[in-house]
C-alpha positions in Angstrom: -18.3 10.7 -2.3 -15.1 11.3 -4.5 -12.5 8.2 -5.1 -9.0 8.0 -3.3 -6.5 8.8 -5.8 -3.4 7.6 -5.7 0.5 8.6 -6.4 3.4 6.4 -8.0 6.7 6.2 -6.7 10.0 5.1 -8.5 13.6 4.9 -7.1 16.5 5.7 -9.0 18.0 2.6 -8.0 17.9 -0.4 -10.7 16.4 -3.0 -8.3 13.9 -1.4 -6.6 10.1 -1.5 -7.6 7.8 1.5 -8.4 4.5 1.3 -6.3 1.1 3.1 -5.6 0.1 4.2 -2.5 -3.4 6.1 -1.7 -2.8 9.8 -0.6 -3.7 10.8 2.4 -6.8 12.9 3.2 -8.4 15.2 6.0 -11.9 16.5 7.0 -12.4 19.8 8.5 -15.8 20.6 10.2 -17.5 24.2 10.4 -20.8 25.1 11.6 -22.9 27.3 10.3 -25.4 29.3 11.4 -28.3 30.7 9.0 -29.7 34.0 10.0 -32.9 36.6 9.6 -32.1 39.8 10.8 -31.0 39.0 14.7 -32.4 35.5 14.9 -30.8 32.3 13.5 -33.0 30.2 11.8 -31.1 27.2 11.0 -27.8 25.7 12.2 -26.1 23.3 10.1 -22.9 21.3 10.5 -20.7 21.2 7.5 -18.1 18.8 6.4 -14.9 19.1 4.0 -12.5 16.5 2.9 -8.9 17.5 1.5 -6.2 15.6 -0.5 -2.5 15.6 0.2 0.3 15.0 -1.7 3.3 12.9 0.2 4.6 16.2 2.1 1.4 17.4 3.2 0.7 19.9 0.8 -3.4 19.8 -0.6 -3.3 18.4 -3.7 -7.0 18.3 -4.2 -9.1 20.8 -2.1 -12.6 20.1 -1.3 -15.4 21.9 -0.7 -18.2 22.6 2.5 -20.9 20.5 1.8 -23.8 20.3 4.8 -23.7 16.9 6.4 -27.4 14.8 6.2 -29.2 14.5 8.9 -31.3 11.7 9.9 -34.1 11.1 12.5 -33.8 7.8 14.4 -36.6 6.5 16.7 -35.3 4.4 19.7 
């Protein structure tokens, strides 16, 4: 797991402050499916998280990374 990163902000006008804000990010999911010849094997789901700048533009662009999976007994 990465860490948010942030952007500063300062007006041109003399009394206002500068501040930090977190940027916003985004998943996208995918899954894929692993095959031998004409038979899939294994079927995985696949998670991707992006960074945008303040217009919405990725600033830091992730990469598909398969998501654990756990067992759970009920």
């Amino acid at each position: 797991m990465s860490i948010l990163t942030v952007s500063t902000f300062t007006f041109s006008l003399p009394s206002a402050p500068t501040f930090t804000m977190p940027d916003p990010i985004s998943y996208e999911f995918q899954v894929v499916e692993y095959m031998e010849g004409d038979r899939i094997v294994k079927v995985a789901l696949q998670a991707k998280r992006n960074t945008h700048d303040q217009f919405g533009n990725i600033k830091l662009a992730g990469f598909w990374q398969d998501v654990p999976r756990i067992q759970m007994k009920l």
